[in-house]
C-alpha positions in Angstrom: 0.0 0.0 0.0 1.4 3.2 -0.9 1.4 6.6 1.6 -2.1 7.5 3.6 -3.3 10.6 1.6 -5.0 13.5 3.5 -7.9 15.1 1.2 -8.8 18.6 1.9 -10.6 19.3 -1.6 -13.7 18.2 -1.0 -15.5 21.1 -3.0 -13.5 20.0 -6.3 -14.6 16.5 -6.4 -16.1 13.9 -4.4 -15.6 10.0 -4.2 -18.1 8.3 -5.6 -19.7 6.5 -2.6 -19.4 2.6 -2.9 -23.1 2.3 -2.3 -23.4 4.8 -5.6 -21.4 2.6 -7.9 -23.2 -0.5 -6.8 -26.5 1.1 -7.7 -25.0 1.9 -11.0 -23.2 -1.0 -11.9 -26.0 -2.4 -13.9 -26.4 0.1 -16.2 -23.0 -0.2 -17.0 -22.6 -3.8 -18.0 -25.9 -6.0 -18.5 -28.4 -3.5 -18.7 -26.7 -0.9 -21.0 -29.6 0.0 -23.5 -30.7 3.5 -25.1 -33.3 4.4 -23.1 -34.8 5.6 -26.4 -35.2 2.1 -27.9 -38.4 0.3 -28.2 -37.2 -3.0 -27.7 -37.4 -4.4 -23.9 -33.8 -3.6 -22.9 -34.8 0.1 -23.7 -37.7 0.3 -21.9 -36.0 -1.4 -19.1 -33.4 1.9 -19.3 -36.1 4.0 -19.6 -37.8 3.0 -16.5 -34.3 3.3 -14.8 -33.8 6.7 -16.0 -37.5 8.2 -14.8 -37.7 6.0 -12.0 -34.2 8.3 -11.0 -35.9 11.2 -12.3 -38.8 10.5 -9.9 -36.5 10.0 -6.5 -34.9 13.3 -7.3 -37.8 15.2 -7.5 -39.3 13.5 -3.8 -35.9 14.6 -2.5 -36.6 18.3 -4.8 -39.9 18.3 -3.4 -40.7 19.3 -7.6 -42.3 18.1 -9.9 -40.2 15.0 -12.2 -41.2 16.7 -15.5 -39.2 19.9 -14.6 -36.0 18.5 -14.2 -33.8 17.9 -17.0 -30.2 16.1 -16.8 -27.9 17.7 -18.2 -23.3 16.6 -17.7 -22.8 18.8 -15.1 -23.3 21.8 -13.5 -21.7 24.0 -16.4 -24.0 23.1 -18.8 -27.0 23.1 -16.4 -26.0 27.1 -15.8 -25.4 27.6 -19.6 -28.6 26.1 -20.4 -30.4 28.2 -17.0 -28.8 31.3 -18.5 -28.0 31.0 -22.5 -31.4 28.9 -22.9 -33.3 31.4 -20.8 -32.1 35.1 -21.6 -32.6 36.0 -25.4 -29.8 38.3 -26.6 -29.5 41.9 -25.9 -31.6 41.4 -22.7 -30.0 41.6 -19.0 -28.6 39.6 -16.1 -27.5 40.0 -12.7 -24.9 38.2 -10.9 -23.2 38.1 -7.3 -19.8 39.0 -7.1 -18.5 35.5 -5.8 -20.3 33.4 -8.7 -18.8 30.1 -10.1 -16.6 30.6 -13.2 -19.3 28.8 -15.5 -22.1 31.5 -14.0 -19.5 34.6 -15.0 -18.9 33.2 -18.4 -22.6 32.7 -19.6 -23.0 36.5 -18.2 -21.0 37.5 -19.8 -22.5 36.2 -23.2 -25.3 38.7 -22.2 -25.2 42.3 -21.1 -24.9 41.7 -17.5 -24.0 44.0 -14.0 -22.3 42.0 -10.9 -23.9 42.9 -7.7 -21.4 43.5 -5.0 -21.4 41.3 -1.9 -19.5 42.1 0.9 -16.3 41.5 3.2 -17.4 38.1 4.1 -18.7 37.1 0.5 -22.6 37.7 1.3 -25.0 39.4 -1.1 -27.6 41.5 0.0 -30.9 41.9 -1.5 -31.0 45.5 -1.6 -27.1 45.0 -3.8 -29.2 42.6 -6.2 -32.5 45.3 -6.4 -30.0 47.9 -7.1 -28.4 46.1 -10.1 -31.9 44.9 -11.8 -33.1 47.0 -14.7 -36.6 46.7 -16.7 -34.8 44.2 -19.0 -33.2 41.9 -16.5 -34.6 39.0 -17.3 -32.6 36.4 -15.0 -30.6 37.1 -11.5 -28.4 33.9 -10.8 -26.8 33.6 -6.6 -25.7 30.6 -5.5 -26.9 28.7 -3.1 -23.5 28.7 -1.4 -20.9 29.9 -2.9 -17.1 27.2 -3.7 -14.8 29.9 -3.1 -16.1 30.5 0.7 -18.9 28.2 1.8 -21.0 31.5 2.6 -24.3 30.6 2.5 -26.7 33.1 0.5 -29.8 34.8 1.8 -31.8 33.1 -1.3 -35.0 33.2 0.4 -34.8 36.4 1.0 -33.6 37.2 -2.8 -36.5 35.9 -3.9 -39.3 37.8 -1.8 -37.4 40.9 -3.4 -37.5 39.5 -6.6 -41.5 38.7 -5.9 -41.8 42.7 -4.6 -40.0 43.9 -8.7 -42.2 41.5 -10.0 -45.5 42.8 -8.7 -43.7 46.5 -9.4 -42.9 45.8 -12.9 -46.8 44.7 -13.7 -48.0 47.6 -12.4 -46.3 49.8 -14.8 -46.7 47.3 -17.7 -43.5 46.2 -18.1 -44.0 41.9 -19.2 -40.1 41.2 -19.0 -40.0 37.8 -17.6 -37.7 37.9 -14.2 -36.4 34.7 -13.7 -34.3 33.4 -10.4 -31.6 30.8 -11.0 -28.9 29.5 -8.1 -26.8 26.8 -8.2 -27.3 24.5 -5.4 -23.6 22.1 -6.5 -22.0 22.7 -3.1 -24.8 22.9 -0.6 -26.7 19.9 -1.8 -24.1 18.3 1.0 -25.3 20.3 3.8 -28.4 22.6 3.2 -32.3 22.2 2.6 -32.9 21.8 -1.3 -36.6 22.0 -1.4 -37.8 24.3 -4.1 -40.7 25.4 -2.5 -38.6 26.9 0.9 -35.7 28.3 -1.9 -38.5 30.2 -3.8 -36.4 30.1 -7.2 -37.0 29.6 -10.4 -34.3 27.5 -11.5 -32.2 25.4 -9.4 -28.4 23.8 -10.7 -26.9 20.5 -9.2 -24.0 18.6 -9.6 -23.6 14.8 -8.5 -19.9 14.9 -8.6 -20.0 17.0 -5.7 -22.2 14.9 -3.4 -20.3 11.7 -3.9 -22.1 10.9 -7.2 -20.4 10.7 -10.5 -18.5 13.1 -12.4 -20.0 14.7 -15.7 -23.9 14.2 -14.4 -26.3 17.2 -13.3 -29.6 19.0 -13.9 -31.5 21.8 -14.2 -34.7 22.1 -12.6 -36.7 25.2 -14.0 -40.6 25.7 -13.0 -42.7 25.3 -16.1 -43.3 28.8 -17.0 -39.9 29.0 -17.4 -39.3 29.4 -21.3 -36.1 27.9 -22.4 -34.2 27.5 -25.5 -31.9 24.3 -26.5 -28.1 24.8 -26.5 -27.8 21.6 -27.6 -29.8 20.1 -30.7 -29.7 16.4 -31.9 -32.1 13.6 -31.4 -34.4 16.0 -28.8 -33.9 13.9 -25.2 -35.0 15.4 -22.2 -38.1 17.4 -23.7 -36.0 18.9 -26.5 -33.9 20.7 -24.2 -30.6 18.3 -24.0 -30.6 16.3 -27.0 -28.2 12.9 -26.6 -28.9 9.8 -25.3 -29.3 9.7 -21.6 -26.6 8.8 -18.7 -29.1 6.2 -17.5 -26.5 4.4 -15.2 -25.2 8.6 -14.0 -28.9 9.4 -13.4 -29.7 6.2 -11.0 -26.3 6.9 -9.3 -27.1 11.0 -9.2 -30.5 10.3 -7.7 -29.1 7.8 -5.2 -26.0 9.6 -4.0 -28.6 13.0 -3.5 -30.7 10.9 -1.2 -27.9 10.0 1.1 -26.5 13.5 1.2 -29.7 14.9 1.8 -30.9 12.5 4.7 -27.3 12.6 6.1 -26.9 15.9 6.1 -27.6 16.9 9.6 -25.1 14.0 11.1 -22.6 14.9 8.3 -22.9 18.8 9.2 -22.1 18.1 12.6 -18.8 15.8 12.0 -18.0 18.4 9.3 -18.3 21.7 12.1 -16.3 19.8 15.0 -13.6 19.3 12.4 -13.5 22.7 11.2 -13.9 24.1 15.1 -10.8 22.1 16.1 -8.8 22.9 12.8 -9.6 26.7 12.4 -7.9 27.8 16.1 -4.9 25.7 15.6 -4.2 27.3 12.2 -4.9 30.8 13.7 -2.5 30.0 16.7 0.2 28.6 14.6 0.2 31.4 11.6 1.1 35.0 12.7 -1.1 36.9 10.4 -3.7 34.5 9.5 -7.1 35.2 8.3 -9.9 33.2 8.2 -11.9 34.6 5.2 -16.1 34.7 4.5 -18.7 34.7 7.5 -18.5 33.9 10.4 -22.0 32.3 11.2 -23.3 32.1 7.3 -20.9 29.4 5.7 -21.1 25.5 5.0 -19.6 23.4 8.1 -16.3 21.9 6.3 -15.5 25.2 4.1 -12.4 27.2 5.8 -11.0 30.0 3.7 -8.2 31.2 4.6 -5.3 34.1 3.7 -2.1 35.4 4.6 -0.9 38.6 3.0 2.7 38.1 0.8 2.5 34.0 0.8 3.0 32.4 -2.3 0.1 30.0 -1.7 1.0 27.9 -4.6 4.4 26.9 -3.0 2.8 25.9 0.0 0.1 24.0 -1.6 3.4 22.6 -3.9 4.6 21.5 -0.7 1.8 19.9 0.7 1.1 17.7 -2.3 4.8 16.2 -1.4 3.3 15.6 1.7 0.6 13.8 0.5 -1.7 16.7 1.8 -4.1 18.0 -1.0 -5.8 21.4 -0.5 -6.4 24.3 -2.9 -6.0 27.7 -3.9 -8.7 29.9 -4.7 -11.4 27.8 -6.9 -9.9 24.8 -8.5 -11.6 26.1 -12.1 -9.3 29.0 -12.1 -6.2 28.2 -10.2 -5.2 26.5 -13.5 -5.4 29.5 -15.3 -2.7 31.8 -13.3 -5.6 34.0 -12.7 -6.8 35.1 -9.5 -10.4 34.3 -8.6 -12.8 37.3 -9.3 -14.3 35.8 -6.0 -11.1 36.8 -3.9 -11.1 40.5 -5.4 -15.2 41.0 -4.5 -14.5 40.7 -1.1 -11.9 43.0 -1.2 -8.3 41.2 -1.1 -5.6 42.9 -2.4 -3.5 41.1 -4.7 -0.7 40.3 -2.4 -3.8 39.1 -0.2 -5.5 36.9 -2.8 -2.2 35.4 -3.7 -1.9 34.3 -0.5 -4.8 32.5 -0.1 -5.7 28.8 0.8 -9.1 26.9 0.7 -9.7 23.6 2.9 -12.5 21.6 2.3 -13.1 19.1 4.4 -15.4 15.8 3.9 -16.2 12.5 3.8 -12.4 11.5 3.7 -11.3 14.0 6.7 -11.6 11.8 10.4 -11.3 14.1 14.0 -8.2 12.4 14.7 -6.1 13.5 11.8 -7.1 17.0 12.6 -3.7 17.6 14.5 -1.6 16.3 12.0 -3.0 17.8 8.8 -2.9 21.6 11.3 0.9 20.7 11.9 1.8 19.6 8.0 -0.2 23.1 6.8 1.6 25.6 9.6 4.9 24.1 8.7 4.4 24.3 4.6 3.4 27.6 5.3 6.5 28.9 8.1 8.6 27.3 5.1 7.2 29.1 2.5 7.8 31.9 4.7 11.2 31.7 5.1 12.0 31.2 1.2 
């Protein structure tokens, strides 16, 4: 057996769970069939298919005819955004938005509402940026840069209040409310009803499901247009033949998370609530960045002004340690996170930031090692 690995990049990628791939084992071998084809195998796959489409929706609390799958959550926001803004009309977005959200804004005209120190958006920032021809406002649910967890609820009541507004002077632009749920669906409520959107994003690679598998859900007046065209699947929306074996295994891996969570979040908070202080008392300078209160329990984001964080994280990896810098879609780019700059770091700041994310594959008792390995990569690093 080769050297224990310590996994701190839990909001990258998951495992699959072992109970996931057994559930989708089938649909990888004996029953492989087009769930489009008449014959019995393909019925068989189609029954798979809705059947998963059907257990999302109890966990949704929707409606099984409003989800489509899509292969991931970048195409389920391209499709949410793209399918559902026409050109030349307008879109709001928060500050700390994933990378996919930012680039299918900026394929419209579009305003980023601030948010503030700790990474939260208010409502008021959000009315302030809406026009008459915003058609779609996109905040996620939480956000992967910081784990802080939006006021969506709240978004949408103010959303409700322009809507009501916008009738009353005659203005009929549809305003639409997308978030993308990919890294709370661990830890946080997903029922539709309770969110109040319009359009809600997942991703089963980040609940221990498997990679390239997601879905939009989008209430029926929602009027969208195909990015994709082909054969017409998933009610002309995502035309290709269907991930039967990813659906059964997204649906599966979503019902765990979601009737773990509460155990899991607990686990996930004592970790972070041992980890946090020793970091603090090891580092001089050390900041623990996003809110205090408002952020998912295994999310710790962290800076310290003039570190070369990629050193350190250079380090760790020959330590068998993995964490991240910034978001893992843009630290491959040499490009600092637009997230780090919205909530104000400078760039010697941002440079020197760290994210831990801490999961299924993080036990208490390695908590003091994984604190020692990080404080020394980091005193090194220093002392370069």
């Amino acid at each position: 057996m080769g050297e224990r690995i310590y996994y701190l990049d839990h909001a990258a990628a998951t495992p699959c769970d072992p109970r996931v791939v057994s559930a989708m084992e089938p649909y990888l071998t004996n029953d492989f069939y087009n769930p489009s084809a008449s014959y019995g195998g393909g019925r068989l796959a189609r029954a798979a298919l809705e059947g998963a489409r059907d257990a999302i929706a109890l966990t949704l609390g929707a409606k099984a005819n409003d989800i489509i799958f899509t292969a991931g959550a970048t195409e389920s926001i391209n499709l949410a955004i793209l399918g559902a803004v026409p050109e030349g009309s307008h879109v709001v977005i928060s500050g700390v938005e994933h990378a996919a959200v930012r680039g299918a804004a900026e394929r419209r005209k579009y305003t980023v509402a601030a948010v503030d120190a700790r990474g939260l958006v208010m409502p008021e920032a959000i009315k302030s940026a809406l026009q008459d021809d915003t058609v779609l406002v996109s905040v996620a649910l939480a956000d992967n840069e910081f784990g802080t967890v939006q006021p969506i609820a709240d978004i949408a009541r103010m959303l409700e209040d322009v809507r009501s507004d916008r009738r009353s002077r005659n203005v009929m632009t549809p305003l639409y409310f997308h978030t993308d749920g990919s890294q709370a669906a661990l830890s946080l409520d997903l029922k539709v009803s309770r969110l109040g959107v319009d359009m809600l994003t997942l991703n089963a690679a980040k609940c221990y499901g498997p990679k390239q598998v997601g879905l939009l859900w989008a209430k029926p007046h929602v009027h969208l247009i195909a990015q994709l065209y082909g054969g017409g699947q998933e009610r002309s929306l995502r035309s290709g033949t269907e991930n039967v074996a990813g659906a059964v295994g997204f649906a599966f891996a979503l019902e765990l998370a979601q009737k773990g969570r509460h155990d899991e979040n607990s686990r996930l908070a004592s970790m972070r609530e041992r980890l946090v202080p020793l970091l603090e008392e090891g580092v001089q300078d050390l900041v623990i960045d996003g809110h205090s209160k408002r952020h998912l329990p295994g999310h710790i984001h962290l800076h310290v002004a003039g570190l070369d964080a990629e050193r350190v994280v250079f380090h760790l990896d020959n330590e068998n340690i993995y964490i991240a810098t910034g978001a893992a879609c843009a630290a491959n780019k040499a490009t600092r996170s637009p997230s780090l700059e919205a909530i104000g770091l400078n760039p010697e700041e941002a440079d020197g930031s760290l994210r831990i994310t801490l999961g299924h594959l993080n036990h208490e008792e390695d908590i003091p090692h994984i604190a020692e390995r990080i404080i020394n990569a980091i005193q090194t690093e220093r002392m370069l």
